[in-house]
VOPAGU-2260 file (C-alpha; in pm, 1 decimal, decimal comma):
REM VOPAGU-2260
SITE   aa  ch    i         X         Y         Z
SITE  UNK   A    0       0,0       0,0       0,0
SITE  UNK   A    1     294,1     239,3    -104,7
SITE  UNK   A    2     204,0     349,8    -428,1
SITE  UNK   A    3     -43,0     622,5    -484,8
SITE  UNK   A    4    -346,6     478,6    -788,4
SITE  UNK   A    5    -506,8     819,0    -748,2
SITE  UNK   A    6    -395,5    1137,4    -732,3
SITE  UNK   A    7    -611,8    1429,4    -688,0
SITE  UNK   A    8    -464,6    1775,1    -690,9
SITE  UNK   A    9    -694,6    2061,8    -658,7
SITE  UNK   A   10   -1010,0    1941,8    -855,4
SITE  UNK   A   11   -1259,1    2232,9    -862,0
SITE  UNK   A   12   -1637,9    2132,6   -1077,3
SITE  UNK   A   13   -1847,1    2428,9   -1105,5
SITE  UNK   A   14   -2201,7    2486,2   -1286,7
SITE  UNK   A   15   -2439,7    2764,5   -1362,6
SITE  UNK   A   16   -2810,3    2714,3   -1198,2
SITE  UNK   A   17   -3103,7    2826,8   -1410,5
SITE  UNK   A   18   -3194,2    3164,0   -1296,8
SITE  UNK   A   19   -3594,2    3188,6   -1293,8
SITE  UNK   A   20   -3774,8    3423,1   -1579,3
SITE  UNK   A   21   -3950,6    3683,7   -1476,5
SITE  UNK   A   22   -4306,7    3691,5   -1590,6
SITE  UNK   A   23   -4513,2    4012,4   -1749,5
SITE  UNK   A   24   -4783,5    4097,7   -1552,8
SITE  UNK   A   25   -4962,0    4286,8   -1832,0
SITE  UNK   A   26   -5046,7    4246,9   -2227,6
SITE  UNK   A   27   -4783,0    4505,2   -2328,7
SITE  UNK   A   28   -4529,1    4320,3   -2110,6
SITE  UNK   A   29   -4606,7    3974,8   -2237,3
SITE  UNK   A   30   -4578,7    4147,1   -2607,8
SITE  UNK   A   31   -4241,5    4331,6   -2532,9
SITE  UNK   A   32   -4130,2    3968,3   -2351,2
SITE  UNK   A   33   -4210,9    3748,3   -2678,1
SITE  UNK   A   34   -4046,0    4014,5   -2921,6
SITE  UNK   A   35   -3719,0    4029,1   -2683,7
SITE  UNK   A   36   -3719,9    3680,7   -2618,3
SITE  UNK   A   37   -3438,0    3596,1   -2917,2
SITE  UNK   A   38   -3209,2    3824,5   -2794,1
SITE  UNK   A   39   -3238,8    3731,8   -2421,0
SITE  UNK   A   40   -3205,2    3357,2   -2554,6
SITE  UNK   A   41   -2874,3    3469,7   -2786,7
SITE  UNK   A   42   -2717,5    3673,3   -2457,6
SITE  UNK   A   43   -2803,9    3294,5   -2235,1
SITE  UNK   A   44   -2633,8    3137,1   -2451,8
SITE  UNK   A   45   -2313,3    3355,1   -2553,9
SITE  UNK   A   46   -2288,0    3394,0   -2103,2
SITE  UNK   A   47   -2293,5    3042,2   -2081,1
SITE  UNK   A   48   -1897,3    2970,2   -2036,1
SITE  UNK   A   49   -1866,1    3304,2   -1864,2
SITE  UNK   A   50   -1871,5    3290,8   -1494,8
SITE  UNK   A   51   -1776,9    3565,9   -1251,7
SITE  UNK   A   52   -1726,7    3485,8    -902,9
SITE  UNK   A   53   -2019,9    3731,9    -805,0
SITE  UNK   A   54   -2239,3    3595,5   -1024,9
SITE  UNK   A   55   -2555,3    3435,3    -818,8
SITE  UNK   A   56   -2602,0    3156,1   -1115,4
SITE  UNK   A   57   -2259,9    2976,7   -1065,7
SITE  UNK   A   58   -2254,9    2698,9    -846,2
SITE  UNK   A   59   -1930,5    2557,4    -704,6
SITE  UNK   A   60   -2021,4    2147,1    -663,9
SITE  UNK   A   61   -1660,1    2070,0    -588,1
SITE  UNK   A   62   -1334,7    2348,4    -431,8
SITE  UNK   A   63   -1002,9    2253,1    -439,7
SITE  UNK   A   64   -1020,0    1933,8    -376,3
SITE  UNK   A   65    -684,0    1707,8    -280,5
SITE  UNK   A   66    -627,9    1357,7    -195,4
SITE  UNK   A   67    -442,2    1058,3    -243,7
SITE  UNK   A   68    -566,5     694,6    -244,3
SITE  UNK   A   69    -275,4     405,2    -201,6
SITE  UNK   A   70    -299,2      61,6    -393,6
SITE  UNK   A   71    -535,5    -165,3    -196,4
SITE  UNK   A   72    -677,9      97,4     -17,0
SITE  UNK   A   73   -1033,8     110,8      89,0
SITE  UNK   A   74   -1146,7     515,0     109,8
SITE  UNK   A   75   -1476,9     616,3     230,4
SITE  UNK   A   76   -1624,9     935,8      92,3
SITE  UNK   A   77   -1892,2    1082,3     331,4
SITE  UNK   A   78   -2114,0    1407,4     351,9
SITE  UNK   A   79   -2462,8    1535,2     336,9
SITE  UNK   A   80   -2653,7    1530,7     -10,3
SITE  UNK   A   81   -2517,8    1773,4    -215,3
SITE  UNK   A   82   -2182,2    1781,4     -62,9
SITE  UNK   A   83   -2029,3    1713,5    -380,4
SITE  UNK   A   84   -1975,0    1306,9    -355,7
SITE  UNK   A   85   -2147,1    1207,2    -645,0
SITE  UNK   A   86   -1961,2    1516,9    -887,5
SITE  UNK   A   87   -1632,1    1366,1    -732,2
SITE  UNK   A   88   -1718,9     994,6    -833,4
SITE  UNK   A   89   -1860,7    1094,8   -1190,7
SITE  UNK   A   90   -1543,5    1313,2   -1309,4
SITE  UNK   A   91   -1316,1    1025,0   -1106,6
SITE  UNK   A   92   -1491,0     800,3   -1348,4
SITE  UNK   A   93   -1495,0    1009,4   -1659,2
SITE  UNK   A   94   -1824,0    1090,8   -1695,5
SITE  UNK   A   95   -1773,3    1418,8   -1690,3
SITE  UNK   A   96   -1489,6    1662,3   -1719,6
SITE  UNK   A   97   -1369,5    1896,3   -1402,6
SITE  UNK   A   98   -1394,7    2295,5   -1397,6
SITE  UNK   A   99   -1006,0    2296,8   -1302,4
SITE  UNK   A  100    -751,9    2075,2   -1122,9
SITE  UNK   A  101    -543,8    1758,3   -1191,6
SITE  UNK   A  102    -620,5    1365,5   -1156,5
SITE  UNK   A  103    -445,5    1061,6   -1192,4
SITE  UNK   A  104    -545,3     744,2   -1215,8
SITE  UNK   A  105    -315,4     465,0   -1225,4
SITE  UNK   A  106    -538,4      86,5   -1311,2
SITE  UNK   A  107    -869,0      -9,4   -1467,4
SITE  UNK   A  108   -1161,8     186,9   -1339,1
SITE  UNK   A  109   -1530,5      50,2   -1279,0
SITE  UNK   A  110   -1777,3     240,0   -1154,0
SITE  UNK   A  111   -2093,9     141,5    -973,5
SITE  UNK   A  112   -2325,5     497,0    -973,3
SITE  UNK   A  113   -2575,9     339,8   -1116,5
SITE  UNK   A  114   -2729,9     -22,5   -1132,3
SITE  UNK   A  115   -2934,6    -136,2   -1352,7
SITE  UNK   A  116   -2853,2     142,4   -1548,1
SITE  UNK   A  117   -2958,7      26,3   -1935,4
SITE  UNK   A  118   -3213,9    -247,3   -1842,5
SITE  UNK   A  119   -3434,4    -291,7   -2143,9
SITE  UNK   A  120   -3799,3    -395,9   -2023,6
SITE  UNK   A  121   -3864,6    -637,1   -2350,9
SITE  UNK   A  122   -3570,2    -862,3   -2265,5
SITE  UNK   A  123   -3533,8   -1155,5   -2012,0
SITE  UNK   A  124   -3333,0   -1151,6   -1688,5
SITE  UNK   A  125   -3077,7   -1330,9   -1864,7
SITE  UNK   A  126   -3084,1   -1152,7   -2153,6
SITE  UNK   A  127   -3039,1    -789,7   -1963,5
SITE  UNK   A  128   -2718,2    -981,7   -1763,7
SITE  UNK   A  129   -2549,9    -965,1   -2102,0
SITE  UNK   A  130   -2676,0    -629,2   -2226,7
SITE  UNK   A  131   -2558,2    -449,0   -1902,7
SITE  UNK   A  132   -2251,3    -637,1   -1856,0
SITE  UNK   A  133   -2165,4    -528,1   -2149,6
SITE  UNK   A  134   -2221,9    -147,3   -2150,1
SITE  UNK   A  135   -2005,3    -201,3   -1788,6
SITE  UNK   A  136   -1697,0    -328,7   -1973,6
SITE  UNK   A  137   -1715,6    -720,0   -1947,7
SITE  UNK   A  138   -1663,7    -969,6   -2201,2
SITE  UNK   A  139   -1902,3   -1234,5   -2333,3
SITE  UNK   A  140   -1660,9   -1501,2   -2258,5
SITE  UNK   A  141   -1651,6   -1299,0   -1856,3
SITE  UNK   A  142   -2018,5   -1323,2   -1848,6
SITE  UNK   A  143   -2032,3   -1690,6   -1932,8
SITE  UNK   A  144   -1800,0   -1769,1   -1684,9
SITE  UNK   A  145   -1967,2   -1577,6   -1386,2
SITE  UNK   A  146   -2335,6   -1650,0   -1543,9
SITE  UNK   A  147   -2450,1   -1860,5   -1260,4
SITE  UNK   A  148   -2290,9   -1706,0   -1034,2
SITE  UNK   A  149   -2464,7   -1387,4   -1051,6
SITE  UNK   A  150   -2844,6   -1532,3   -1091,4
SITE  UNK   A  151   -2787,4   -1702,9    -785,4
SITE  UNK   A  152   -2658,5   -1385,9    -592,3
SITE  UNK   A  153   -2953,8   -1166,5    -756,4
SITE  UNK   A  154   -3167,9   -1443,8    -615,8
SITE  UNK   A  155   -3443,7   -1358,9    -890,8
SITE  UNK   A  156   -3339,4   -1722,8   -1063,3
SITE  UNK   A  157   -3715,9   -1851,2   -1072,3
SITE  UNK   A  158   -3742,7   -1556,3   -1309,9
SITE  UNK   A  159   -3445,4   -1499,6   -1504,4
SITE  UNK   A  160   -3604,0   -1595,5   -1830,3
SITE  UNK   A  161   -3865,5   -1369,0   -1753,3
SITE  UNK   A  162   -3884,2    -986,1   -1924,4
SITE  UNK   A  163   -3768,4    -745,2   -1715,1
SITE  UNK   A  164   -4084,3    -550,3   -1773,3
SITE  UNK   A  165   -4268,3    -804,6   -1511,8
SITE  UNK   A  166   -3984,1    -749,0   -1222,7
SITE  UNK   A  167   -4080,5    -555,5    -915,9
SITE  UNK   A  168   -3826,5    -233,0    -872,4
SITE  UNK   A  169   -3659,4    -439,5    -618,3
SITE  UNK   A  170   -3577,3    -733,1    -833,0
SITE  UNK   A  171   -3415,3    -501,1   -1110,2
SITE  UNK   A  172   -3170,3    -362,7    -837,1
SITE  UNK   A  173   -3060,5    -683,1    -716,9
SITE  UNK   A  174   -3022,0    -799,9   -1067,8
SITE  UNK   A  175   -2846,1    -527,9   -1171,3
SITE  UNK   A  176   -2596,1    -508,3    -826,5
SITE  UNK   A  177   -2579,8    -844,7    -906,4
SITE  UNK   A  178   -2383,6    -776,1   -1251,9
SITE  UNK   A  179   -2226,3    -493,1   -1122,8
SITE  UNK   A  180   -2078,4    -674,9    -800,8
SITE  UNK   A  181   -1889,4    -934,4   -1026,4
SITE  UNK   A  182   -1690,0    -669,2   -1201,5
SITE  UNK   A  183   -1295,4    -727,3   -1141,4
SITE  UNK   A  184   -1127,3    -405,5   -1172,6
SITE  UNK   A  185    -859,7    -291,9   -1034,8
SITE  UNK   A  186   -1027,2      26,3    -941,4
SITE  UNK   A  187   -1369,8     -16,4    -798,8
SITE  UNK   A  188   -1560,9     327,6    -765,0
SITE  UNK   A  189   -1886,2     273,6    -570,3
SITE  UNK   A  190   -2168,6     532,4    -498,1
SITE  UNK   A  191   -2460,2     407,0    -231,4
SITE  UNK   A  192   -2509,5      78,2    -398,0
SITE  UNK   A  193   -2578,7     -87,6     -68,8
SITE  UNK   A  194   -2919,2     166,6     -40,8
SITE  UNK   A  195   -3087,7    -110,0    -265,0
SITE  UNK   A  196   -3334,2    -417,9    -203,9
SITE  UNK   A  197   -3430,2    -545,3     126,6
SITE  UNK   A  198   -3253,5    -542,8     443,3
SITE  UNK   A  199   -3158,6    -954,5     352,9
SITE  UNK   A  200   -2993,6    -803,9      45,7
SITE  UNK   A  201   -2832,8    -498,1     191,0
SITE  UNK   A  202   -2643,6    -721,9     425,4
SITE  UNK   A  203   -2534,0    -969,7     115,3
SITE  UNK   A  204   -2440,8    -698,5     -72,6
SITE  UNK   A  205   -2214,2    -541,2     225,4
SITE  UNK   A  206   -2051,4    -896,2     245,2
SITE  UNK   A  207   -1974,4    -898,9    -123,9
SITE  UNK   A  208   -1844,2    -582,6     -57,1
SITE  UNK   A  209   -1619,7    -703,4     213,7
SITE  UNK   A  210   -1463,5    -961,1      24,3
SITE  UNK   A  211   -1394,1    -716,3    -312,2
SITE  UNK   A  212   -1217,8    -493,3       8,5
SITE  UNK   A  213   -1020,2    -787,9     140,8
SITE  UNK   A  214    -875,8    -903,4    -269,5
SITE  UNK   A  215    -622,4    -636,2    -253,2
SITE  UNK   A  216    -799,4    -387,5    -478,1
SITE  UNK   A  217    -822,0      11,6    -460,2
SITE  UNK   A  218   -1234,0      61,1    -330,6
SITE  UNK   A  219   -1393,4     436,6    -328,5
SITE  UNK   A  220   -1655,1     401,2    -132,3
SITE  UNK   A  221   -1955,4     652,2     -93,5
SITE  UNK   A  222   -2257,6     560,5     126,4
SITE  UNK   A  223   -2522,9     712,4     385,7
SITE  UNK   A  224   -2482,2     364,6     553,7
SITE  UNK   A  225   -2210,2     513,9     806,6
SITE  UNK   A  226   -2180,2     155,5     976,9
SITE  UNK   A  227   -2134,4      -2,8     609,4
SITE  UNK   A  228   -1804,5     257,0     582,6
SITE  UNK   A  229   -1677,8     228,2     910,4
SITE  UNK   A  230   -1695,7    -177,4     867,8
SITE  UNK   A  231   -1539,4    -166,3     502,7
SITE  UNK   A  232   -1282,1     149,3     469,0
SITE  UNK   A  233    -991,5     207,7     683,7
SITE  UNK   A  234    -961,2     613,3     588,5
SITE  UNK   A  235   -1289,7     870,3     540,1
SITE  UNK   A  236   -1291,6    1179,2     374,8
SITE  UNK   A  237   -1578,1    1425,5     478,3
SITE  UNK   A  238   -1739,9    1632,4     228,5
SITE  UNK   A  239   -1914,2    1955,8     302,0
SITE  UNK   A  240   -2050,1    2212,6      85,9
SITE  UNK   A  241   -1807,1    2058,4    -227,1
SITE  UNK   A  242   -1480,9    2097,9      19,5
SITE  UNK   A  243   -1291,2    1884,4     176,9
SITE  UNK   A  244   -1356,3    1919,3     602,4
SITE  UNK   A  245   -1209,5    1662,5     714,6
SITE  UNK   A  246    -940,0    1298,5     587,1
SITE  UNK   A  247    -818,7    1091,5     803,6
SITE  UNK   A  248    -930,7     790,0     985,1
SITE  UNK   A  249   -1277,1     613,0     924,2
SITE  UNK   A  250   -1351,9     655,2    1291,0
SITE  UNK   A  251   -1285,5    1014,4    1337,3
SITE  UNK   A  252   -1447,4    1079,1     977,7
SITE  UNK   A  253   -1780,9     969,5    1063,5
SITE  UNK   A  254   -1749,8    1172,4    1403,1
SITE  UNK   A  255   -1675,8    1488,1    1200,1
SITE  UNK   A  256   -1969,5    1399,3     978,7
SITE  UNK   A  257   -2236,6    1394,2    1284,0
SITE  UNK   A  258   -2065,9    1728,7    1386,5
SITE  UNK   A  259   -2229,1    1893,5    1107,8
SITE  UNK   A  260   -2618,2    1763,3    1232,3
SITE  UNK   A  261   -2615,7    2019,1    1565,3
SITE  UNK   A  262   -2974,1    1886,6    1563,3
SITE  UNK   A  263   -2868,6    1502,0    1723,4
SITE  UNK   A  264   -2961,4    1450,8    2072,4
SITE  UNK   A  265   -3249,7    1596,8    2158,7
SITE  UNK   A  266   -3568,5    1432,9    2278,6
SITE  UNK   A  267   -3780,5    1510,1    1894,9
SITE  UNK   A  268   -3564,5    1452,0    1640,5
SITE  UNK   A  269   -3751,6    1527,8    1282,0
SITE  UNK   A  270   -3586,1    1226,6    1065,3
SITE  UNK   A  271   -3700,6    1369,1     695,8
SITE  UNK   A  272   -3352,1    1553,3     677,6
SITE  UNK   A  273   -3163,1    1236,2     780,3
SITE  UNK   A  274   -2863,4    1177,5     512,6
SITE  UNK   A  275   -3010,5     765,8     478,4
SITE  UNK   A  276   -3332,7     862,1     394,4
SITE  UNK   A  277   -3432,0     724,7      80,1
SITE  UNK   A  278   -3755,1     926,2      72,5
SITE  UNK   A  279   -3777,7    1248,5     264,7
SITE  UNK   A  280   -4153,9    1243,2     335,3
SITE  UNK   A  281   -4215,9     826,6     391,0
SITE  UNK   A  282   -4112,0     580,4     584,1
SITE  UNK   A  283   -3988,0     678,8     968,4
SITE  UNK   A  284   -4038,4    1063,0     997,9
SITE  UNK   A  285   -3983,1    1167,4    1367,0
SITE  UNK   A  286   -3878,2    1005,4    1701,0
SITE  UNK   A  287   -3945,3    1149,0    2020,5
SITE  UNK   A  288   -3814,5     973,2    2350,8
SITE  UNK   A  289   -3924,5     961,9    2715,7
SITE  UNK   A  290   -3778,7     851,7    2991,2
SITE  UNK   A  291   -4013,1     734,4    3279,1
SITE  UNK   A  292   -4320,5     902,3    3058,4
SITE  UNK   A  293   -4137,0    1264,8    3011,9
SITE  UNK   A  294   -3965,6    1393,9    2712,5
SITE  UNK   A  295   -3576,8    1357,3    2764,8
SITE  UNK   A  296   -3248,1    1201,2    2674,3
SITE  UNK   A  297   -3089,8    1151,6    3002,2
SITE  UNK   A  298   -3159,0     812,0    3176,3
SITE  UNK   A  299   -3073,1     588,2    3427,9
SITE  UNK   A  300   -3071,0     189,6    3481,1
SITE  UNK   A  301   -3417,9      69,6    3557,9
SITE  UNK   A  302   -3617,0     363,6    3434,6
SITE  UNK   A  303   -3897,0     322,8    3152,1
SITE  UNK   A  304   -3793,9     395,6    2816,2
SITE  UNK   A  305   -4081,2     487,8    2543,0
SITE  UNK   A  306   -3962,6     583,1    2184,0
SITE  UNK   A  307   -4216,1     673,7    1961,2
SITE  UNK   A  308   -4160,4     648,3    1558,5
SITE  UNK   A  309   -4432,9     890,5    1356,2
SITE  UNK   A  310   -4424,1     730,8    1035,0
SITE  UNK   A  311   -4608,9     784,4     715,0
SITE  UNK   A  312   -4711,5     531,3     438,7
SITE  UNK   A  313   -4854,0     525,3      27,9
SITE  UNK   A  314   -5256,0     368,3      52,3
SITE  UNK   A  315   -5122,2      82,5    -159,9
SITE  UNK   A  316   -4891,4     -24,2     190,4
SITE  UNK   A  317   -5161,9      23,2     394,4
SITE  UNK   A  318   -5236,3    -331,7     565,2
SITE  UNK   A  319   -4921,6    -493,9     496,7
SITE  UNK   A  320   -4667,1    -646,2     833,4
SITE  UNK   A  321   -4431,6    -403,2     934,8
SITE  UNK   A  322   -4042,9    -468,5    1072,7
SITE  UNK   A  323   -3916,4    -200,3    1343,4
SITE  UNK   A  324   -3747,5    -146,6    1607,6
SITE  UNK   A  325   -3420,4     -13,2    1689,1
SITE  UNK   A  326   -3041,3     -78,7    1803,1
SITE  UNK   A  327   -2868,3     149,0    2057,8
SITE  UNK   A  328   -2483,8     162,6    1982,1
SITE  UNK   A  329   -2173,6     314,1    2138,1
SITE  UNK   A  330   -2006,8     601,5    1974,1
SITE  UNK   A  331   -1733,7     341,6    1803,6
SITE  UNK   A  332   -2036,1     175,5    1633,0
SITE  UNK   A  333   -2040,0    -131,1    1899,7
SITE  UNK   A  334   -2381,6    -276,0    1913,4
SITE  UNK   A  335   -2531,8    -301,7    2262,1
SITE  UNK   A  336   -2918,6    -367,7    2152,5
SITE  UNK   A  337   -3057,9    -437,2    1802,5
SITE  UNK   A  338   -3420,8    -590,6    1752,3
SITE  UNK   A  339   -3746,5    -574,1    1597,2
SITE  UNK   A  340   -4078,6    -632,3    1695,4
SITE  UNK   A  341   -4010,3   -1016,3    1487,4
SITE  UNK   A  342   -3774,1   -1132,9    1745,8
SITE  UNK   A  343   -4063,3   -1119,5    2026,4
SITE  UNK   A  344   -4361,6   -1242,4    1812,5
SITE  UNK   A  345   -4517,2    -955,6    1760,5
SITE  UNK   A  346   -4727,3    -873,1    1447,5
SITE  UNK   A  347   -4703,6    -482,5    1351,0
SITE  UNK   A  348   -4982,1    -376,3    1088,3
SITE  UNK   A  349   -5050,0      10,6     993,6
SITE  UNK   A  350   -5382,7      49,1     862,4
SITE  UNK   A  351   -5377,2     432,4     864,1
SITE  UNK   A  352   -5070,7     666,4     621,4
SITE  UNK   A  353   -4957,9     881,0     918,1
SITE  UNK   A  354   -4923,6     769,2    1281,5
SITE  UNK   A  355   -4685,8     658,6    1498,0
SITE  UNK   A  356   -4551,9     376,5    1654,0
SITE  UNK   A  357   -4484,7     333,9    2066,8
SITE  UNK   A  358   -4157,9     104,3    2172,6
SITE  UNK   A  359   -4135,7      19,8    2510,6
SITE  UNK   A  360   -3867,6    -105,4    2716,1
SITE  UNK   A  361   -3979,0    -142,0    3089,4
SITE  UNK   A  362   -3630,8     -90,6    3274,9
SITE  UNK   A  363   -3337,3      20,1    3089,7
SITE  UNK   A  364   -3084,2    -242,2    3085,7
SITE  UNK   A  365   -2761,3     -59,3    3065,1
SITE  UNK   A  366   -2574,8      77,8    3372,3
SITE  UNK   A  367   -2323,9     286,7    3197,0
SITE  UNK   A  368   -2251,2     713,2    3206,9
SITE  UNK   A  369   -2150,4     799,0    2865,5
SITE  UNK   A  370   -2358,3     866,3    2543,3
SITE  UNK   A  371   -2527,4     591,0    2313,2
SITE  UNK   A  372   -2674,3     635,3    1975,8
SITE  UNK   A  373   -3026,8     501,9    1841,6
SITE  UNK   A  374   -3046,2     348,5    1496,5
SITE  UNK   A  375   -3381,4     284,1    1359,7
SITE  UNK   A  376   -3501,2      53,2    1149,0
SITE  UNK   A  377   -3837,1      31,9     957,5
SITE  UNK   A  378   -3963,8    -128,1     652,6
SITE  UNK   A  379   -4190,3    -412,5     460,2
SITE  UNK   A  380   -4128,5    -669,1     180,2
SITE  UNK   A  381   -3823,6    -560,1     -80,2
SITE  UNK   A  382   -3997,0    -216,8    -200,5
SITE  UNK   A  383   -3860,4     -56,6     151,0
SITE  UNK   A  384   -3646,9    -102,8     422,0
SITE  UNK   A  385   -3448,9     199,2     554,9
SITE  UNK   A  386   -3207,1     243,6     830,8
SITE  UNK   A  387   -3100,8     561,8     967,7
SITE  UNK   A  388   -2775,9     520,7    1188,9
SITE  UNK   A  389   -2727,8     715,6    1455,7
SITE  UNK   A  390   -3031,2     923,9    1392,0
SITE  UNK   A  391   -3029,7    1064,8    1740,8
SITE  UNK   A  392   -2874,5    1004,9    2126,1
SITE  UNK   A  393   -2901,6     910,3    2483,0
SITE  UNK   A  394   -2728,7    1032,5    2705,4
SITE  UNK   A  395   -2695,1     753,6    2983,6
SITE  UNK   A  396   -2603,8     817,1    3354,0
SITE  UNK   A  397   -2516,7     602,9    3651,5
SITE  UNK   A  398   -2739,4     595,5    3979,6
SITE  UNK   A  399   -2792,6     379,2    4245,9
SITE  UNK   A  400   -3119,5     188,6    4143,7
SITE  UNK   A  401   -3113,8     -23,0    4425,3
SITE  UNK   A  402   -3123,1     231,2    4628,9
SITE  UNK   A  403   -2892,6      48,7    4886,9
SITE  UNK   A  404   -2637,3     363,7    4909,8
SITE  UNK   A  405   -2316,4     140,9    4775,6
SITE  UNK   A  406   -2407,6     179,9    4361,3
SITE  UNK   A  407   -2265,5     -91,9    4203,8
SITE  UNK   A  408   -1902,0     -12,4    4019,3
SITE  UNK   A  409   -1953,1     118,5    3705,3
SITE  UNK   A  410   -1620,0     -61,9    3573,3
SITE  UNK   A  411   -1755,9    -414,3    3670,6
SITE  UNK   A  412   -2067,4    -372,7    3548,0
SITE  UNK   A  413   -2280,1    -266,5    3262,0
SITE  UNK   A  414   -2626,0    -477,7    3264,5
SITE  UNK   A  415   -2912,6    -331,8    3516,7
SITE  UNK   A  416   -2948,0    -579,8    3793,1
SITE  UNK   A  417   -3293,1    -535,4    3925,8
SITE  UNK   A  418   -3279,3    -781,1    4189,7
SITE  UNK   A  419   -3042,5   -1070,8    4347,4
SITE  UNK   A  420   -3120,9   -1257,1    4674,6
SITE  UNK   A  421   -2878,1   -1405,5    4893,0
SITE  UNK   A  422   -2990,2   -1662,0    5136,0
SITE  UNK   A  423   -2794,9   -1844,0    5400,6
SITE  UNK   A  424   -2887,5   -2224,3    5439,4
């Protein structure tokens, strides 16, 4: 891991927005618009490669950007949407050109930005494995040899000879991951692939991941799933506002992310703005905690913890079984408490599009003082699933429950105790 495959040396992307038309208000205005409209359309057009730094219409999606990625390396590229991760992966993978700056790029590139990306309805499964294989740089004779391979990851075989046209939208991203996932590069440029099918299918995907991570090859990584990057790349670089704000390690990178949400930690938390949301106005919406049946985020071993999920749904999902629940985790990603309302039997069915959901845990099981983080999970068959990683906190602190005025030591113990006995026989 000595040699640089990627050198990035001040890479700037700008564009120019579409400034909104003003509209006439009267007849003569609308008259003196239409017969001035050629020349306002000949000045668009002769302005269009001339920027000013004042001007209001030029948008910088990338600044100066520098980095270097070493052979092998796995980088993860994090930030808010419209940080300027997707710009960087396009021009990184020649899709489009940069505004100003240098690359270089040592190895054969493949990109995954898009899967499926050239599926053509008429055609089987099989047929479409071919097609987009093709377009993303594989042989015939490469396609042959990893055929059966890729139905069976897809897991769509009972319909692979099936036209596309009849697949749900979940089928045609696991199909086309599927493809993609098989590619063998020597560069492997990845954009939020693991946002696709059903939480089964996430998790194969991040282990196919893992293993194209542990074969030695150079992985850019860019995901919302912050637990995905901390478990695949060993360096993050944190994206704000088309700048660079932070490279270094993958642990301290996704702590600089969360800096930038000064919203975490309180007792509401409004979820639409959350950066793994794959729609802004469905699935989980809001969360608001209580501790012993008042809002709060400060609580102790034993006491009652109530999180409530406002949610809200299409008609056509109305009726169907629900998965959610929630994990709590450390602030190094460690799990602590992950489960759904599956693992206890119970049957969740929403039969209204807005409402919320109450999860109850009696005592709190943790005695602990430090800060733990809340990831939520909610979804139903493959059309969605979404989890949103440390969408807000608790802040956790020690007490003697017992009430016996020796609290046990926090360093020997973490579980809540409510009760022993000791008897003498």
């Amino acid at each position: 891991m000595t040699n640089s495959v990627i050198k990035v040396q001040n890479l700037s992307k700008r564009y120019r927005l579409g400034l909104k038309e003003k509209q006439a208000k009267t007849l003569v205005g609308q008259i003196s618009q239409i017969i001035g409209s050629p020349l306002d359309n000949l000045k668009r057009l002769r302005d269009l490669n001339r920027f000013g730094e004042e001007d209001e219409s030029v948008f910088w999606a990338l600044k100066d950007v520098s980095f270097e990625v070493k052979e092998g390396e796995v980088l993860g590229i994090i930030g808010k949407n419209g940080a300027g991760k997707s710009t960087l992966l396009k021009i990184l993978s020649q899709i489009t050109e940069p505004t100003s700056g240098k690359i270089e790029i040592h190895g054969r590139v493949a990109s995954l930005l898009e899967v499926g990306t050239g599926f053509h309805p008429e055609l089987s499964g099989r047929e479409n494995i071919y097609m987009n294989g093709t377009i993303l740089g594989m042989t015939r004779r490469e396609i042959d040899s990893k055929l059966d391979e890729i139905i069976d990851f897809s897991g769509v075989e009972k319909f692979i000879d099936t036209p596309v046209k009849f697949y749900s939208s979940g089928m045609k991203v696991r199909l086309g991951f599927s493809v993609a996932a098989h590619l063998d590069p020597e560069i492997l440029i990845v954009d939020e692939v693991l946002a696709v099918g059903d939480y089964e299918f996430q998790a194969r995907c991040l282990g196919k991941m893992e293993s194209v991570s542990k074969s030695g090859r150079t992985v850019l990584f860019v995901s919302h799933n912050l637990e995905a990057v901390k478990s695949l790349c060993s360096r993050g670089i944190v994206l704000n506002q088309g700048e660079i704000l932070f490279n270094g390690s993958v642990k301290l990178a996704v702590q600089n992310y969360f800096g930038l949400d000064k919203s975490i930690g309180g007792s509401y938390t409004d979820l639409r703005s959350h950066p793994e949301k794959r729609d802004r106005d469905l699935g989980l919406i809001e969360a608001n905690i209580c501790v012993d049946g008042v809002q709060g985020i400060e609580i102790s071993a034993g006491q009652e913890l109530k999180v409530s999920l406002g949610y809200k749904l299409l008609d056509q999902h109305l009726g169907t079984l629900m998965d959610v629940g929630f994990g709590l985790f450390d602030d190094e990603g460690k799990g602590l408490l992950a489960f759904n309302n599956s693992n206890f039997k119970q049957k969740v069915v929403l039969n209204q599009t807005i409402g919320s959901i109450e999860i109850t845990i009696p005592q709190f099981p943790f005695y602990r003082s430090d800060e733990i983080y809340f990831h939520f999970y909610f979804g139903y068959l493959d059309d969605y699933y979404e989890v949103l990683t440390q969408a807000t906190k608790l802040k956790c602190i020690q007490n003697d429950f017992l009430g016996s005025g020796k609290p046990l030591k926090e360093d020997l113990n973490s579980v809540f105790l409510p009760q022993i006995n000791f008897q003498v026989n």
